[in-house]
One Martini backbone bead per residue (centre of mass of N, CA, C, O) as a GRO file, in nm:
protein
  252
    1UNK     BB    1  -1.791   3.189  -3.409
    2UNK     BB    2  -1.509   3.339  -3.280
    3UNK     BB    3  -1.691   3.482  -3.104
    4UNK     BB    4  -1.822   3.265  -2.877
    5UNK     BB    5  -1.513   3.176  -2.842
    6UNK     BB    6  -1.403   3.364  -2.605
    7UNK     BB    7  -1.332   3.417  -2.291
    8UNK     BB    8  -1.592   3.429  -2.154
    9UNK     BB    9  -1.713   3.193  -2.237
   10UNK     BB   10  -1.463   2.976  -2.155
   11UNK     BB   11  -1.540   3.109  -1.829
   12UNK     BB   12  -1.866   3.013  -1.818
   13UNK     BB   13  -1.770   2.693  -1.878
   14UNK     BB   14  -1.575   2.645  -1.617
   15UNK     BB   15  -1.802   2.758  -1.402
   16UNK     BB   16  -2.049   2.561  -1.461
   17UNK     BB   17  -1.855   2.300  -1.400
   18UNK     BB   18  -1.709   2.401  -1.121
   19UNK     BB   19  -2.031   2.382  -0.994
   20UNK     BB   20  -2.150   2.119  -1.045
   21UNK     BB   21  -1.937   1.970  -0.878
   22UNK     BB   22  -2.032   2.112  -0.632
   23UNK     BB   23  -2.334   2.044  -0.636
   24UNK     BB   24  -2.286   1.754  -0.715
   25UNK     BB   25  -2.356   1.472  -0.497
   26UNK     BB   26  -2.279   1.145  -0.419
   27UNK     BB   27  -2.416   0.871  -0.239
   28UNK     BB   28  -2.444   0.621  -0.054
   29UNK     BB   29  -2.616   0.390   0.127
   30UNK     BB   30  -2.416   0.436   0.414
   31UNK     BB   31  -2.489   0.775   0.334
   32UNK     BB   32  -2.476   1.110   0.462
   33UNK     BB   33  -2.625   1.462   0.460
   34UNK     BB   34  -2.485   1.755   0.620
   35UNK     BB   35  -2.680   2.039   0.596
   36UNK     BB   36  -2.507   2.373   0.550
   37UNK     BB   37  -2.709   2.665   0.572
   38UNK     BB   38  -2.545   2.985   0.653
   39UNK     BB   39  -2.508   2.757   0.970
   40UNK     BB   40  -2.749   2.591   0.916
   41UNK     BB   41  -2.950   2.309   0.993
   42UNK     BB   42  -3.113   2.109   0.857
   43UNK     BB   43  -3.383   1.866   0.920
   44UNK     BB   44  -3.224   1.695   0.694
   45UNK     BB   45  -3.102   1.452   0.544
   46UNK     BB   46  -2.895   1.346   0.249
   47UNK     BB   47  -3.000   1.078   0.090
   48UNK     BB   48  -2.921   0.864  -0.111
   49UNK     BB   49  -2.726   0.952  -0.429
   50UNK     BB   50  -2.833   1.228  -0.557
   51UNK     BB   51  -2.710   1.590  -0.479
   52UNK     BB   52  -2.800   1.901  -0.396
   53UNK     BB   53  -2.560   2.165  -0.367
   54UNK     BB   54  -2.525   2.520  -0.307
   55UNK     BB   55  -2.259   2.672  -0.363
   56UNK     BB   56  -2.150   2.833  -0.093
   57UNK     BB   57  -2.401   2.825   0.087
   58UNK     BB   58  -2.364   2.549   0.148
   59UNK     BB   59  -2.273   2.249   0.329
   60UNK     BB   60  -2.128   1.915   0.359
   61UNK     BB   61  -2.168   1.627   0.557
   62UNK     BB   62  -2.034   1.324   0.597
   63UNK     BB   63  -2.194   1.033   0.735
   64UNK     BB   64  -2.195   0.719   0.872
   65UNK     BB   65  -2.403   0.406   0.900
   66UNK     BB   66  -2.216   0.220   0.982
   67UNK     BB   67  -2.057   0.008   1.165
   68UNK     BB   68  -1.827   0.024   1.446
   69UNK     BB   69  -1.518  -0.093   1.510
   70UNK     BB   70  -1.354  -0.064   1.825
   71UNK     BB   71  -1.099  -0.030   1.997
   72UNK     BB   72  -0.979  -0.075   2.320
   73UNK     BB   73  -0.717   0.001   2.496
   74UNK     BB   74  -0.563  -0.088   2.741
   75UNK     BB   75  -0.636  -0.122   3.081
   76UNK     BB   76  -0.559   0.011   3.405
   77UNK     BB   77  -0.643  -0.184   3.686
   78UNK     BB   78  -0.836  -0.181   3.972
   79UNK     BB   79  -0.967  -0.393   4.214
   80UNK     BB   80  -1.146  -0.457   4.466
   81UNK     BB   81  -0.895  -0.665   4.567
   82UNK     BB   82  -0.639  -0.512   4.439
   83UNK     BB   83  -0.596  -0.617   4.129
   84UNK     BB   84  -0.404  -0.607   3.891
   85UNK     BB   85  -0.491  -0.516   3.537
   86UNK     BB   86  -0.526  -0.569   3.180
   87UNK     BB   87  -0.803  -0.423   2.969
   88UNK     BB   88  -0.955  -0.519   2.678
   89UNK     BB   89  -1.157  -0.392   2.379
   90UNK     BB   90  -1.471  -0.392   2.247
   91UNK     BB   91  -1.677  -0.194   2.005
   92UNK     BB   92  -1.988  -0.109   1.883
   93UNK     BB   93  -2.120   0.137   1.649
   94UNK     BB   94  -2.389   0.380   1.537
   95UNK     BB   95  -2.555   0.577   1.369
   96UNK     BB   96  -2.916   0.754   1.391
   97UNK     BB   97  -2.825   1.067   1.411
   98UNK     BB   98  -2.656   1.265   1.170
   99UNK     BB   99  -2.714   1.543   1.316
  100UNK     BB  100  -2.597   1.483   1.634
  101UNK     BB  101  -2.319   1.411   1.537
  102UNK     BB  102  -2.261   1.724   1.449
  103UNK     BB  103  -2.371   1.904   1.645
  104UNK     BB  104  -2.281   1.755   1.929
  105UNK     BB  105  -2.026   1.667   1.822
  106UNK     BB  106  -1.746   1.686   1.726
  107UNK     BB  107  -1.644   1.362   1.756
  108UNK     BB  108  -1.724   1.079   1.774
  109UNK     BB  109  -1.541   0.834   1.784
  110UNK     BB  110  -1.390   0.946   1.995
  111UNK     BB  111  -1.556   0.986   2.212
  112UNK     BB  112  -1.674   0.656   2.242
  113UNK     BB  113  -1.394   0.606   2.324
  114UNK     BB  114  -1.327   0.750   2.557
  115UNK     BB  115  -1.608   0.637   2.713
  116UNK     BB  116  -1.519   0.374   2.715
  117UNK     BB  117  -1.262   0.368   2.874
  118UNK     BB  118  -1.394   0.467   3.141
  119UNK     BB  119  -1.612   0.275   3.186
  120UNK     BB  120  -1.416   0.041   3.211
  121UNK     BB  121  -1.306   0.108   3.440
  122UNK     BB  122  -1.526   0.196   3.650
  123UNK     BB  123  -1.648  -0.075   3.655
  124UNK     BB  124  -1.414  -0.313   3.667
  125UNK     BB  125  -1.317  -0.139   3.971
  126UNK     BB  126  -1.592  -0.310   4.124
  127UNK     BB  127  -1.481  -0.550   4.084
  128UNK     BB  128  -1.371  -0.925   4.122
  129UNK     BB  129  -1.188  -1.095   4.003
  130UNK     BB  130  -1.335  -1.360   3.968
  131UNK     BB  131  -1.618  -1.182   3.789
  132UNK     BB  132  -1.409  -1.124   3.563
  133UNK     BB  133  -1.406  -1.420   3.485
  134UNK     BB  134  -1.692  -1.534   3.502
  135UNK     BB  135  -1.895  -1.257   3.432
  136UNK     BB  136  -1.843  -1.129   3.152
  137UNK     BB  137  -2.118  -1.103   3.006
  138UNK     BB  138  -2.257  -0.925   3.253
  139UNK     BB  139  -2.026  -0.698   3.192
  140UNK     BB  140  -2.141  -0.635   2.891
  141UNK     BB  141  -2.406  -0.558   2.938
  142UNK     BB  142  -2.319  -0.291   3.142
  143UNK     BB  143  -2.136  -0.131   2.949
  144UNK     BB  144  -2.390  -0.105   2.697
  145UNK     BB  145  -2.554   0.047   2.856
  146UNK     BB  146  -2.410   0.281   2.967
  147UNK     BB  147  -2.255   0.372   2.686
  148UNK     BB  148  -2.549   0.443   2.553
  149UNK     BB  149  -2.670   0.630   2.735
  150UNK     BB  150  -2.467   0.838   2.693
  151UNK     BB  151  -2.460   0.834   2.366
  152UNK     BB  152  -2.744   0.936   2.273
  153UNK     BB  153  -2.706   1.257   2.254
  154UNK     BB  154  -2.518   1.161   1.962
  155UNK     BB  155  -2.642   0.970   1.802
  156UNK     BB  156  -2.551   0.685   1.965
  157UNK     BB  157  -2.520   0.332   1.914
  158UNK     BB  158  -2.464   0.072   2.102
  159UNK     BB  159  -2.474  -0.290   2.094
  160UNK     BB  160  -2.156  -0.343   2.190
  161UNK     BB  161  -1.934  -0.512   2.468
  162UNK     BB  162  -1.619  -0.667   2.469
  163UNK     BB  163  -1.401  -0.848   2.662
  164UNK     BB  164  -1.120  -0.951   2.623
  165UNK     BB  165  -0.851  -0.906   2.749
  166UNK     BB  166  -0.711  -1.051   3.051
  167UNK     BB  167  -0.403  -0.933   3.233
  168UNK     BB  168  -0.192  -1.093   3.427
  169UNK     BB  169   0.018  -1.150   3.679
  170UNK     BB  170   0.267  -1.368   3.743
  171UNK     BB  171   0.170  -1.423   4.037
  172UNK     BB  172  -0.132  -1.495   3.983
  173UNK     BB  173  -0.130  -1.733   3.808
  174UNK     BB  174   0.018  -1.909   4.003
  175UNK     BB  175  -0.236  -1.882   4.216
  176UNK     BB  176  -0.421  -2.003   4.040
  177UNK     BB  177  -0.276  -2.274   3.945
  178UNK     BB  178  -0.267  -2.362   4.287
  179UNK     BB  179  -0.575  -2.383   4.326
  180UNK     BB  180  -0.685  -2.548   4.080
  181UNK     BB  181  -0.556  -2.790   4.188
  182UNK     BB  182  -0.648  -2.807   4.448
  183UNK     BB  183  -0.965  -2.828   4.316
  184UNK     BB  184  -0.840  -3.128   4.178
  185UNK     BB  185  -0.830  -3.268   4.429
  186UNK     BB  186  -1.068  -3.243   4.606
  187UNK     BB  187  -1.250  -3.410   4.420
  188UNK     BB  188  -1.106  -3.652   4.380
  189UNK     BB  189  -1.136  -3.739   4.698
  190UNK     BB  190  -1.386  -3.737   4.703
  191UNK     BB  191  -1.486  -3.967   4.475
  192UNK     BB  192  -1.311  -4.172   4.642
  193UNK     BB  193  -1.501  -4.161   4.890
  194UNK     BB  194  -1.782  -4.253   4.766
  195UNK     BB  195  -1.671  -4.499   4.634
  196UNK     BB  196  -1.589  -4.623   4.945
  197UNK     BB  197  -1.889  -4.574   5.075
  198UNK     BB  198  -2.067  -4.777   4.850
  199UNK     BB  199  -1.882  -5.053   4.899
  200UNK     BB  200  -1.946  -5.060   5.195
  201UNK     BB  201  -2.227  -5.106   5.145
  202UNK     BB  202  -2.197  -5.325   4.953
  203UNK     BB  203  -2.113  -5.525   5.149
  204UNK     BB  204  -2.319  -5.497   5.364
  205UNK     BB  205  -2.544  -5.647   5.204
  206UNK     BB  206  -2.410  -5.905   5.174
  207UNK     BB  207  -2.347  -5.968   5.495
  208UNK     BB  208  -2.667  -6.013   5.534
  209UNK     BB  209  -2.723  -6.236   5.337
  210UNK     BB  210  -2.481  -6.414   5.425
  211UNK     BB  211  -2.609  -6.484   5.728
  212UNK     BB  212  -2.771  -6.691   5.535
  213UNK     BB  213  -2.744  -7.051   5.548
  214UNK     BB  214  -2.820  -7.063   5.294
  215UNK     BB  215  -2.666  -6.867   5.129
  216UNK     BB  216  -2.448  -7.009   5.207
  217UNK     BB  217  -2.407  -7.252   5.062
  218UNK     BB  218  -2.477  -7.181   4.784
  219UNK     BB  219  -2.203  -7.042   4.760
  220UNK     BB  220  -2.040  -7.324   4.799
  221UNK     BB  221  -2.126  -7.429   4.554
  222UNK     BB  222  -2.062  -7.258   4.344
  223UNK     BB  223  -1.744  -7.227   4.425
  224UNK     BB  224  -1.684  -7.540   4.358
  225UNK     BB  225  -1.794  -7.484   4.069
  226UNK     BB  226  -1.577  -7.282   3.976
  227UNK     BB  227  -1.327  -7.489   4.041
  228UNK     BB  228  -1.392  -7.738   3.858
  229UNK     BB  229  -1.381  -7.580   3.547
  230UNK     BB  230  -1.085  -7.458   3.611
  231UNK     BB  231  -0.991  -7.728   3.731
  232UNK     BB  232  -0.842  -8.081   3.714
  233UNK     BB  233  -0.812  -8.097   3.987
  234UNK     BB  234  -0.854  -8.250   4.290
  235UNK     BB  235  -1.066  -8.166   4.510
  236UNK     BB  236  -1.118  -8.053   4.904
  237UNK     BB  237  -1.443  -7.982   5.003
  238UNK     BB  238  -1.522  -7.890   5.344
  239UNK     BB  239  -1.870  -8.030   5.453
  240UNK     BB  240  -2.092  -7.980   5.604
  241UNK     BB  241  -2.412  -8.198   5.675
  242UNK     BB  242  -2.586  -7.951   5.774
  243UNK     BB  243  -2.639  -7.876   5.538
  244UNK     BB  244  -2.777  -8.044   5.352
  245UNK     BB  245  -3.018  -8.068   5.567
  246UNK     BB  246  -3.132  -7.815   5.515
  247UNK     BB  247  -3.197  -7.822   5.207
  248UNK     BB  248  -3.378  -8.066   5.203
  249UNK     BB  249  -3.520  -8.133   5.486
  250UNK     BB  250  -3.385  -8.277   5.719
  251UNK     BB  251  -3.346  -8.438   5.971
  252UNK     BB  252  -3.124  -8.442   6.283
   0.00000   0.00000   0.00000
């Protein structure tokens, strides 16, 4: 018994330990295995689950199917028409070609990123700053197809671009700021304008039915009556007998 347990033997038992170890490799459900054999890359990525990659003939890269949230850091931008701006954004992208990702290109990740801020100048510094508020959306759209579209040689799908944060020089905030003000100075004054240009219509049609001596009469006689329910004291309300006359239909 104490021959099969020589140094042979417990050499043979950690060497089996320690191929197994480098054999048997593991992945999850959202990462694939880009095996090297003998410097040549198999035509299938291996994943998810129990791999067997045959150490030191393989080699294995783990490449993540998962979305990647990338930030772009500040960019310093001049616009079409001349202003100066810092504008950050983010970027969604993931692998769809775990094998691309590794054999295309060094580093996906980085490549990506660096792809991402040089589209985010080179679009955004096209356009005027007006577009760049106000048409944020159709921007971020403009983007993730750009980057998309380079980035496709390199197995990654870009899903998504927005533009977070844009900042303004504060000479330009203040000029925006007296805009806005007078932009809502224009519109009160329109409005005001609207309403007075509606009450002098309706006046002018009060004064053509009011023309209309019966129509007159009736005022008076209104008038009369609310004056009367109003106070307890005796009023003179002088009505000429002619207007009478018109009411009942008397002969004059």
């Amino acid at each position: 018994m104490m021959q099969f347990l020589g140094p042979g033997f417990i050499f043979a038992i950690f060497l089996g330990v320690f191929l197994l170890s480098r054999w048997i490799r593991v992945l999850a459900e959202y990462d694939r295995g880009v095996v090297f054999r003998l410097g040549r890359v198999l035509k299938e990525p291996k994943g998810p689950g129990l791999v067997f990659v045959f150490w030191p003939i393989d080699r294995l890269v783990k490449v993540g199917l998962r979305t990647v949230v990338h930030d772009i850091p500040p960019q310093d931008i001049i616009t079409r028409d001349n202003v100066s701006v810092k504008v950050n954004a983010v970027v969604y992208f993931r692998v769809m070609s775990p094998i691309k990702a590794i054999v295309e290109v060094e580093n996906y990740i980085y490549a990506t990123s660096q792809l991402a801020q040089t589209t985010l100048r080179s679009v955004l510094g096209e356009v005027e700053m007006d577009d760049l508020l106000t048409k944020r959306e159709q921007l971020n759209i403009r983007l993730q197809e750009i980057i998309d579209q380079h980035s496709d040689p390199w197995g990654v799908k870009v899903s998504m671009v927005e533009v977070k944060h844009v900042d303004l020089p504060p000479d330009m905030q203040r000029a925006m700021a007296k805009q806005a003000e007078a932009e809502r100075e224009k519109r009160a004054k329109i409005i005001h304008a609207e309403g007075e240009f509606v009450a002098s219509q309706k006046l002018a049609d009060a004064a053509e039915i009011m023309s209309n001596p019966v129509t007159l009469q009736l005022r008076y006689l209104q008038t009369l009556t609310e004056i009367s329910t109003e106070n307890a004291s005796t009023i003179v309300f002088p009505v000429p007998i002619n207007m009478f006359r018109k009411v009942f239909g008397a002969d004059e």
